[in-house]
C-alpha positions in Angstrom: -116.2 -28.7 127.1 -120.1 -28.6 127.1 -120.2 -29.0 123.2 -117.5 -31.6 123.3 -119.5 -33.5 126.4 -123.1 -33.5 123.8 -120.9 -34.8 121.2 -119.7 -37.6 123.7 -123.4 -38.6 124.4 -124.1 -38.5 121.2 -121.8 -40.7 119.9 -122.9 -43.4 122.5 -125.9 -43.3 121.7 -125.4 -44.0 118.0 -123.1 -46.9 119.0 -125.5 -48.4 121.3 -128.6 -47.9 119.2 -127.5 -47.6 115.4 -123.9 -48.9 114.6 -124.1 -52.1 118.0 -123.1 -54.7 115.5 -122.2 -55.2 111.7 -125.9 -55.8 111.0 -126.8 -53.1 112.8 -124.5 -50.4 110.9 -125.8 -51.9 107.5 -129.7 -51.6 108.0 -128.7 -47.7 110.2 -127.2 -46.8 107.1 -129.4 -47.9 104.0 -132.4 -46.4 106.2 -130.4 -42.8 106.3 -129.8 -43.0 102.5 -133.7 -44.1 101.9 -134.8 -41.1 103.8 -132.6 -38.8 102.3 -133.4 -40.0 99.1 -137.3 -39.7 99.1 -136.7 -36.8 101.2 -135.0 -35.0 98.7 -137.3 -36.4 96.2 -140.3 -35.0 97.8 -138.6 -31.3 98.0 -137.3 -31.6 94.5 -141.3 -32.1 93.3 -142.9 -30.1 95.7 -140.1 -27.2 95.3 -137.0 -27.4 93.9 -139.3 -28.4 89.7 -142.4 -27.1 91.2 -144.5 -24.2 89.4 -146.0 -21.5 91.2 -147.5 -19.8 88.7 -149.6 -19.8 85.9 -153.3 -19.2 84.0 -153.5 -22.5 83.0 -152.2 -26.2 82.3 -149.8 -24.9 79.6 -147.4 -23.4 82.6 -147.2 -27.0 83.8 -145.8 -28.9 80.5 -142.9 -27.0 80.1 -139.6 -28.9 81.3 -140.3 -28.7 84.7 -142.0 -32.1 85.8 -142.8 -31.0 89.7 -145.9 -29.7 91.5 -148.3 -27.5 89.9 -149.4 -25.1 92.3 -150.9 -22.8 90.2 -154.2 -25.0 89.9 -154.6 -25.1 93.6 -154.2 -21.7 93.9 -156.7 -21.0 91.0 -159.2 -23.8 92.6 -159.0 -23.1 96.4 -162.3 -21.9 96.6 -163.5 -24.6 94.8 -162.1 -27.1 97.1 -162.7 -25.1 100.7 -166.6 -23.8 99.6 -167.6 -26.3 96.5 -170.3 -24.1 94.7 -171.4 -21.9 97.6 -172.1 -18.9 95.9 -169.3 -16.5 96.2 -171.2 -13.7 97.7 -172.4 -15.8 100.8 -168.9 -17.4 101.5 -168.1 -15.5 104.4 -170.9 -17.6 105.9 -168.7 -20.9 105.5 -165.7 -19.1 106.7 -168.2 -17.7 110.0 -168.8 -21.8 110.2 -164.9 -22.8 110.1 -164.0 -20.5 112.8 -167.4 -21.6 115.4 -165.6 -25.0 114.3 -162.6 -23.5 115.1 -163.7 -22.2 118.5 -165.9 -25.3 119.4 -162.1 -27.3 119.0 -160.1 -25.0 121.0 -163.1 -25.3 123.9 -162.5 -28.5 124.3 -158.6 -28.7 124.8 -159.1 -26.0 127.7 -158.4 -27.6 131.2 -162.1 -28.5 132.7 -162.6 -26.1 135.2 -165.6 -24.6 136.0 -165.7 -21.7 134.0 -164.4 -23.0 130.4 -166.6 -26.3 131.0 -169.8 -24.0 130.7 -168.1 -22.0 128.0 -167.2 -25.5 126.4 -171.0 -26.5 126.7 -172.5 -23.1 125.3 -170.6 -23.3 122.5 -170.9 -27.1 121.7 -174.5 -26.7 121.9 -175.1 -23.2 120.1 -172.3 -23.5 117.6 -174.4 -26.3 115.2 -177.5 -24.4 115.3 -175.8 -21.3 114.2 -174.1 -23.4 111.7 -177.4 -24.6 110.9 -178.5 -21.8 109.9 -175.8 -19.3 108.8 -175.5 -22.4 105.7 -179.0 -23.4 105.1 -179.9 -19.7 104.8 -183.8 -18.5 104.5 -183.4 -16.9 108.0 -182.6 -13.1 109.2 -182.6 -12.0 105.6 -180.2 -14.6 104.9 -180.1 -15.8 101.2 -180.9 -19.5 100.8 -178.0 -21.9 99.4 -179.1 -25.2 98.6 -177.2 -28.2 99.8 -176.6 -29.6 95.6 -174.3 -26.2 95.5 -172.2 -27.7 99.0 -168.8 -29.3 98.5 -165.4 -29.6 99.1 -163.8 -29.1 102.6 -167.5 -27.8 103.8 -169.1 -31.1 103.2 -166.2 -33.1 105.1 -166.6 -31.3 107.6 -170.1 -31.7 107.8 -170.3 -35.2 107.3 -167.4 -36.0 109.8 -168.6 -34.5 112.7 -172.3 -35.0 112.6 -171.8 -38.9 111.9 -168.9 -38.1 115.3 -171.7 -35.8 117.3 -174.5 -38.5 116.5 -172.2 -41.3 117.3 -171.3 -41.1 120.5 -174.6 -40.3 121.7 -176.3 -43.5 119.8 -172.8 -45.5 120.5 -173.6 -45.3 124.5 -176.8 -46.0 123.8 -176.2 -49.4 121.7 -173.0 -50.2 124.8 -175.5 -49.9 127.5 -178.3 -51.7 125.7 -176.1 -54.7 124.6 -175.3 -55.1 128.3 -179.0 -54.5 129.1 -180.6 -57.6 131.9 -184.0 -56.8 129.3 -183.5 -59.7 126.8 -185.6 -57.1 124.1 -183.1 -54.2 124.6 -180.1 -56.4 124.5 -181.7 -58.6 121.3 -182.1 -55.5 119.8 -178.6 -53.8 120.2 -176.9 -56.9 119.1 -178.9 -57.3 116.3 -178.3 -53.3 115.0 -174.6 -53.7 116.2 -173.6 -56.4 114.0 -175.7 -55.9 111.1 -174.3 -52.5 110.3 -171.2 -54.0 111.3 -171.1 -56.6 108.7 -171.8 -54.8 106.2 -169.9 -51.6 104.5 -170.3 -47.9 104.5 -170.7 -47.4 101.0 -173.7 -49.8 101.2 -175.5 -47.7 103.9 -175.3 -44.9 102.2 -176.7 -46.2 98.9 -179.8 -47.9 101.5 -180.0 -44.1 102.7 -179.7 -42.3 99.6 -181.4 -45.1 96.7 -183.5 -47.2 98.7 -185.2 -45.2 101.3 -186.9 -43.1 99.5 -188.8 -46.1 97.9 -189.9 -47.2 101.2 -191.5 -43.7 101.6 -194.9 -41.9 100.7 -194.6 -40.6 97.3 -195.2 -37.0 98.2 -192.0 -37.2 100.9 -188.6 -36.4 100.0 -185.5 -35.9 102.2 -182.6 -33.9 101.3 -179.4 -36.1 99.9 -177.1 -35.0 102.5 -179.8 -35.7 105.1 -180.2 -39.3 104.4 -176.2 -39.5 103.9 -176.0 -37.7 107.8 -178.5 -40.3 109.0 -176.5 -43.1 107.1 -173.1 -42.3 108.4 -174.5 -41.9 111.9 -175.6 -45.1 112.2 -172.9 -46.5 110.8 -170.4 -45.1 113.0 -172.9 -45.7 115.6 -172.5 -49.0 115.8 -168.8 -49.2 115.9 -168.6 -46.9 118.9 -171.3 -48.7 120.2 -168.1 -51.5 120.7 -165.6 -49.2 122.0 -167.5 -48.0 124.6 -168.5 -51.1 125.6 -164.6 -52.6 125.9 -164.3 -49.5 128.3 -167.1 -50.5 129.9 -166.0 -54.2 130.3 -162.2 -52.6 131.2 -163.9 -51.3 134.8 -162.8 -53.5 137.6 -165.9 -55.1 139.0 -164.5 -53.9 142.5 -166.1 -50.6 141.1 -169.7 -51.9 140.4 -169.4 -53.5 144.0 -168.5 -50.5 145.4 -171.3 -48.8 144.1 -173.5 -51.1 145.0 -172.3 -50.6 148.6 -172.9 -47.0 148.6 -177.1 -47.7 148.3 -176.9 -45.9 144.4 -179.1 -46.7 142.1 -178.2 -48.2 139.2 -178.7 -45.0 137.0 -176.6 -43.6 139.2 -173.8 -45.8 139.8 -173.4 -46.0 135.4 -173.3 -42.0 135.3 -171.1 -41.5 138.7 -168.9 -44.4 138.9 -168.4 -46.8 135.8 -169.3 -44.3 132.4 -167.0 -41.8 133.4 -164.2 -44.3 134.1 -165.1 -46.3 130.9 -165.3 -43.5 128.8 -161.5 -42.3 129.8 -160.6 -46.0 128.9 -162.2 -46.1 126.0 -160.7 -42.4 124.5 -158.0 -44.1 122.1 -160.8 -46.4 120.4 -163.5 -43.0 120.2 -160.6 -41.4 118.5 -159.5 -44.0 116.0 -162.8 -44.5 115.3 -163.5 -40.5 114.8 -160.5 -40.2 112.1 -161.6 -43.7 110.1 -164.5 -41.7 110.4 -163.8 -38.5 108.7 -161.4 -40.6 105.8 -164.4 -42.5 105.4 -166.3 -39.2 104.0 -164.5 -39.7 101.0 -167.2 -42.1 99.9 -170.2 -39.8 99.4 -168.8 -39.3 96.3 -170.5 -42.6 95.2 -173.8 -41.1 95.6 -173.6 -37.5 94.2 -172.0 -35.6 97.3 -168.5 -33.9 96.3 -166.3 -33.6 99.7 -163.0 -32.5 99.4 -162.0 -35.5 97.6 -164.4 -35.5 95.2 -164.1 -31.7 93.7 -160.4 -32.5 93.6 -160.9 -35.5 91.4 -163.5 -33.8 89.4 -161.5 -30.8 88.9 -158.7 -32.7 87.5 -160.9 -35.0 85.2 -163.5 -32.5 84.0 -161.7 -29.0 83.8 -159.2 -29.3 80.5 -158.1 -26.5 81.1 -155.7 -27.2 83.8 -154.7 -30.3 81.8 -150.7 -31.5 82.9 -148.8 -34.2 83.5 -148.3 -33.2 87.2 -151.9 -31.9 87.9 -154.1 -34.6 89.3 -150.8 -35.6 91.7 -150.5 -31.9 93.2 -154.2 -31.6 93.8 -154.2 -35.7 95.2 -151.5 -34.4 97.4 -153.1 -30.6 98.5 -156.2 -33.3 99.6 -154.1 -35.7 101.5 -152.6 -32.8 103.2 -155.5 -31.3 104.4 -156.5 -35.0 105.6 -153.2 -35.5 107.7 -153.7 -32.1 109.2 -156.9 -32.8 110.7 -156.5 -36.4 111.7 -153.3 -35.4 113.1 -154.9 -33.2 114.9 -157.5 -35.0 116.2 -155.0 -37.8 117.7 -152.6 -34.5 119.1 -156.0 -33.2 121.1 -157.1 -37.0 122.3 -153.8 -37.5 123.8 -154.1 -34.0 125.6 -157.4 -34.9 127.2 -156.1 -38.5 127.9 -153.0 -36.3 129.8 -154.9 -34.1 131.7 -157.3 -37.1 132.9 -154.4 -39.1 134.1 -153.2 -35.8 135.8 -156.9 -35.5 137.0 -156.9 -38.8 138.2 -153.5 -39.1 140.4 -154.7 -35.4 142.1 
């Protein structure tokens, strides 16, 4: 009776929703056959035609036209380490679990205890990540940043332009809004200047052209200028997020404040940032996975991300040269993209939960 009552439900449901009128039926139905057939399209490539194994390119030209996942097995390290040397990897992998642990600090509920965990390891975690990769410390080998690549240098460029961005973002917000007609000149002016122009043209500024503007005898580090580059960048766009959650707090709030005798320092940090801030969560987090897409582009000026090793190990390695190749290791990429932007929207609208939860209490 319970299994004939579901059924029941069911069937309303796909009356009311799917099948209500002739139309209806017609657009339910060529949308079911669509999806089954790229469906079983994408499991015929990726498994039913697929190879999983193989030396070389050759095992991928036979009759089977599907994925060839034999070159990202062979190439993994290549695309998780770039040319880290192979004896000082575990350092990287050290570095992907602090990331690891870092994440998982921040989706704990904000009690007392796991907010001062959260904020030791937020604030040691880089500088040990500093220094486990840079090496020349505590006997540890040196590995220069030219032999960085792959997942290591998304994940460095994403969330140091993300770290540095919020920071400089709340900065640019509270200038813009500034009564100081120098502060608020100022913002504006580095707000939509960067704005109006685009990322690959800050980092070639960072990378090509400040270095002429320099002493001859002072160099930076490529990856260096491209940090400083995307950080501003991405500055300036959080810069407006914040401030639409700034301008989203009723002015009740600010009157409020006012009425209490705080000062104004402390009526932004008390009363208005953190409200702002919880407004302004869905544009930090759009703006942290356009963001780490965006590292794609450092490619233009030397810097192989994740990306980049995959394009160059399809173009340059003939050894691994198939028809299906380049598409398999195109989509091993865009997988590991969707996992961590996913992720990052999954955690966002955790915290957004527990605020609202926070906020009703």
């Amino acid at each position: 009776m319970r299994m004939n009552g579901m059924f029941g439900r069911a069937l309303a449901w796909a009356r009311a929703n799917l099948f209500q009128s002739w139309g209806n039926g017609i657009l339910t139905v060529i949308a079911v056959w669509l999806i089954a057939k790229v469906t079983w399209g994408a499991l015929d490539w990726a498994l039913l035609s697929a190879v999983f194994s193989g030396d070389d390119g050759s095992a991928c030209s036979g009759a089977k036209t599907g994925a060839c996942w034999p070159f990202i097995t062979h190439k993994l390290g290549l695309f998780l380490y770039g040319r880290y040397p192979e004896a000082e990897r575990w350092r990287v992998l050290v570095v992907y679990a602090l990331a690891a642990a870092s994440c998982a600090a921040l989706c704990q509920p904000m009690v007392r205890a796991t907010t001062k965990l959260a904020s030791a390891i937020l604030l040691g975690a880089p500088v040990v990540c500093f220094f486990l990769l840079t090496g020349g410390w505590f006997g540890l080998h040196p590995v220069e940043t030219e032999l960085w690549g792959g997942l290591l240098v998304t994940l460095i460029v994403a969330s140091v332009g993300i770290a540095a961005a919020l920071p400089l973002g709340l900065a640019l917000a509270l200038g813009r809004r500034s009564q100081l007609p120098v502060v608020r000149w100022l913002s504006v002016g580095f707000i939509e200047i960067v704005r109006g122009v685009p990322l690959i043209t800050v980092l070639f500024m960072a990378s090509v052209m400040l270095p002429l503007f320099l002493p001859p005898n002072v160099t930076f580090d490529k990856l260096l200028r491209a940090l400083v580059g995307v950080g501003l960048f991405s500055a300036a766009y959080m810069a407006e997020v914040i401030r639409g959650g700034l301008q989203a707090v009723p002015r009740g709030q600010y009157m409020a404040a006012d009425a209490l005798g705080l000062t104004e320092w402390q009526k932004m940090r008390l009363v208005v940032l953190p409200q702002a801030l919880r407004v302004a969560i869905p544009g930090v987090v759009n703006s942290a996975i356009s963001l780490f897409k965006d590292t794609s582009l450092v490619l233009i000026i030397g810097l192989f991300d994740l990306l980049g090793v995959v394009q160059q190990s399809v173009q340059a390695d003939a050894k691994w040269f198939a028809p299906s190749t380049a598409a398999t290791g195109y989509v091993f990429a865009a997988a590991l993209f969707w996992v961590f932007c996913f992720g990052m929207s999954r955690a966002a609208a955790l915290l957004e939960q527990r605020l609202a939860h926070a906020t009703k209490r």
